[in-house]
C-alpha positions in Angstrom: 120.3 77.5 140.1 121.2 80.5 138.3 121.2 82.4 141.1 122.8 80.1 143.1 125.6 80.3 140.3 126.2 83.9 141.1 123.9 84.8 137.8 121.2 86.9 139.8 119.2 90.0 139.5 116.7 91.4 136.9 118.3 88.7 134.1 117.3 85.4 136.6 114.2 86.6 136.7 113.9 86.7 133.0 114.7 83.1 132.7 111.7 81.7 135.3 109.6 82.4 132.2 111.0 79.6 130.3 109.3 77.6 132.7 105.7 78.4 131.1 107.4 76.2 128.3 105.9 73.4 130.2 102.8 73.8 129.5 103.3 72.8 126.0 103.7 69.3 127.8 99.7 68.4 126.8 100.5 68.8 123.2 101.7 64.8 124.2 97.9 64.0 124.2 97.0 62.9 121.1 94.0 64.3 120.1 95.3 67.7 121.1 98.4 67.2 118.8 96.3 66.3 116.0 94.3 69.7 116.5 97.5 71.8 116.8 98.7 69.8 113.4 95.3 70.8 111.8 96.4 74.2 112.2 99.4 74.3 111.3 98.6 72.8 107.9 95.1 75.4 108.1 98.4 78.6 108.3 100.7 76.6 105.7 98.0 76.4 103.6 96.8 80.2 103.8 100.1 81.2 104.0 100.2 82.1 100.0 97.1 83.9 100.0 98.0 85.7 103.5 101.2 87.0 101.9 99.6 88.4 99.1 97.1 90.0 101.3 99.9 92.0 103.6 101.8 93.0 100.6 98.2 94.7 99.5 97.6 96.3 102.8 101.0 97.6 102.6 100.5 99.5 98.9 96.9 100.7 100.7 99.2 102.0 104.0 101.3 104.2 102.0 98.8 105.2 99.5 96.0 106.6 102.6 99.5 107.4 104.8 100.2 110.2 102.4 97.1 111.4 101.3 97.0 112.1 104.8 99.7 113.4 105.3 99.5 115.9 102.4 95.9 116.2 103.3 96.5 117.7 106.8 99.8 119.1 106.6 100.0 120.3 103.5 99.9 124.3 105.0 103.3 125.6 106.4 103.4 128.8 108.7 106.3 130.7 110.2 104.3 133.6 111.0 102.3 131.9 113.8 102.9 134.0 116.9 102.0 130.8 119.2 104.1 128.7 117.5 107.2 130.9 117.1 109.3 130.0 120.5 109.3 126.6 119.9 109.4 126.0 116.5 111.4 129.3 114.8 111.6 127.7 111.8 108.0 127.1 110.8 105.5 124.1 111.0 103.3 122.5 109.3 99.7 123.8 110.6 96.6 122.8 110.2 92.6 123.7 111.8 91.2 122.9 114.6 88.7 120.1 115.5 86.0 122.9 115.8 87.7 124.8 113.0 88.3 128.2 115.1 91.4 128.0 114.9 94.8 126.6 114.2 97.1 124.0 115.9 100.2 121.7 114.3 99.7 118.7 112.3 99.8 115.6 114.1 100.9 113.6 111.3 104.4 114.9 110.9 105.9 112.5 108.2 104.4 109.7 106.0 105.9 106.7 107.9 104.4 108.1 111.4 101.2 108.5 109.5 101.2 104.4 109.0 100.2 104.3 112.5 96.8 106.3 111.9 96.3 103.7 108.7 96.5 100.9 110.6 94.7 102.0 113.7 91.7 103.2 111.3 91.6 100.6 108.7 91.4 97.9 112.0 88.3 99.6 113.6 90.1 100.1 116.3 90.3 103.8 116.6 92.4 105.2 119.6 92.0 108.4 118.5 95.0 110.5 119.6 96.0 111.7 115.5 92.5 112.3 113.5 91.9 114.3 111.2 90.1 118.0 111.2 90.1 118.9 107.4 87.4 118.2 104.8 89.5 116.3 102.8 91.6 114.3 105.6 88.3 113.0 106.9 87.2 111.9 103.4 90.3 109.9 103.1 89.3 108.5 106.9 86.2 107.4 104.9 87.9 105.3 102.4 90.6 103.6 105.0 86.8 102.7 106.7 85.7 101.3 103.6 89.3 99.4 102.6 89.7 98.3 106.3 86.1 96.4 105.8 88.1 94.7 102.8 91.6 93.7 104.7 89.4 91.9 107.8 87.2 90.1 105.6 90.0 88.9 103.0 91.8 86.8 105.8 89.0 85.7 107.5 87.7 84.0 104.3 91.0 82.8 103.0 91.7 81.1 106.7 88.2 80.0 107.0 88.0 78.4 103.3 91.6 76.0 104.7 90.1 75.6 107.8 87.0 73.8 106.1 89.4 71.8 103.8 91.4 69.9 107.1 88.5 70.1 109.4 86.7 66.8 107.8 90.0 65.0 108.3 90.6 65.9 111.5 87.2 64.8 112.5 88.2 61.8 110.8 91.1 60.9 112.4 89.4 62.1 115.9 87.1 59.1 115.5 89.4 56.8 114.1 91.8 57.5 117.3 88.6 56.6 119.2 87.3 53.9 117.4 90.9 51.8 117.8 90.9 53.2 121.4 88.1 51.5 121.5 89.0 48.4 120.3 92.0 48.0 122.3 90.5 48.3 125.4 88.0 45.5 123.9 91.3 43.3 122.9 92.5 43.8 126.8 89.4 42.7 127.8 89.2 39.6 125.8 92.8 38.9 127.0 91.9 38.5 130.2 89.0 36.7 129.5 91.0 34.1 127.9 93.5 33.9 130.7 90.9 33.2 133.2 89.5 30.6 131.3 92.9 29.2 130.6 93.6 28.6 133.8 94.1 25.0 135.4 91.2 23.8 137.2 91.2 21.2 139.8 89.1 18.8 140.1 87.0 18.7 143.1 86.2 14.8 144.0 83.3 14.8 145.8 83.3 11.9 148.4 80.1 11.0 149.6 80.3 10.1 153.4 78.6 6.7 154.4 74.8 7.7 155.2 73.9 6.3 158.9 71.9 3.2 158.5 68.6 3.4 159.5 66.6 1.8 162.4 64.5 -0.3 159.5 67.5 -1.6 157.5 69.5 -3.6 160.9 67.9 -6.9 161.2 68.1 -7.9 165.0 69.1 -11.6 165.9 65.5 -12.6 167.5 65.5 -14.2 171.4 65.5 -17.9 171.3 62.3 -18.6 172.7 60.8 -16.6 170.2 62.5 -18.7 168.0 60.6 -21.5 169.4 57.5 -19.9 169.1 58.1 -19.1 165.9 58.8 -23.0 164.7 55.8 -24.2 166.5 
């Protein structure tokens, strides 16, 4: 319709998305809306502790950011003939991986150095800024240590609020099934009761005449037997 309306290109495009809002429709289930309730009170619940937490990891982030930074920038060179094209001014230098020779800092300000923090302290490692000095790859030691500290913190604090609704959701799972259960018994008995309030007729069963038998007809005897029988 959009299009139709004269609203095409990239933007219409955009807006066929909206469509994946459907599949929120099963939330209508009720024992999936009672789970997506059970965590929302499990993240309103942590949400205190989880605060706390990020403001921590953010003191740690600018603590490790600039002991990196100083750590592997802390050496400034204008006298660097492979580095005096492009940067006239000077840089901020620091070794090499194999510690030959010399090459410029990576981490070029405290702020870009939250990057590295985060990327360390997570495990997750991607490795395009690490760190070639003695004392830059002791501070990658601690941020491996801390980083052990920031993943477990929010998996107890979310795990410990997870166990306190878990019990009542199971609870209210089986009492959804238990009066599930009964209804479908009361529906039953409903029709039950119908059937057997239904009229009956009665059935009057006439019995048909039986054909007389050969025994029972007396015959009127011939008259001289009749005689015969006098005598």
């Amino acid at each position: 319709y959009v299009e139709a309306a004269g609203g095409g290109g990239g933007g219409a495009s955009v807006l066929r998305v909206l469509r994946l809002v459907r599949v929120f429709r099963v939330l209508k289930v009720p024992r999936l809306r009672s789970c997506a309730e059970m965590f929302l009170d499990v993240g309103l619940d942590a949400l205190p502790a989880l605060v706390i937490m990020l403001g921590m990891s953010m003191l740690a982030c600018v603590f490790f950011a600039s002991c990196i930074y100083f750590t592997e920038g802390s050496r400034y060179s204008v006298s660097e003939e492979r580095f005096k094209e492009a940067y006239v001014e000077g840089l901020y230098i620091r070794p090499t991986i194999d510690g030959y020779g010399v090459e410029q800092s990576p981490f070029r300000s405290i702020p870009y150095s939250f990057w590295w923090f985060f990327t360390t302290a997570t495990t997750v490692g991607y490795g395009d800024d690490v760190p070639t000095t003695t004392a830059g790859r002791l501070v990658a030691v601690c941020v491996f240590a801390v980083g052990v500290v920031l993943l477990a913190m929010p998996i107890t604090i979310v795990g410990g609020s997870f166990g306190k609704f878990y019990e009542d959701w199971v609870k209210s799972i089986a009492e959804m099934s238990r009066s599930s259960t009964n209804e479908e018994l009361e529906g039953r008995n409903d029709d039950d009761d119908e059937f057997i309030s239904m009229p009956v007729t009665p059935v009057r069963n006439e019995r048909q005449p039986s054909p007389k038998r050969c025994s029972d007809t007396v015959l009127p005897l011939p008259a001289h037997d009749l005689e015969l029988v006098a005598t």
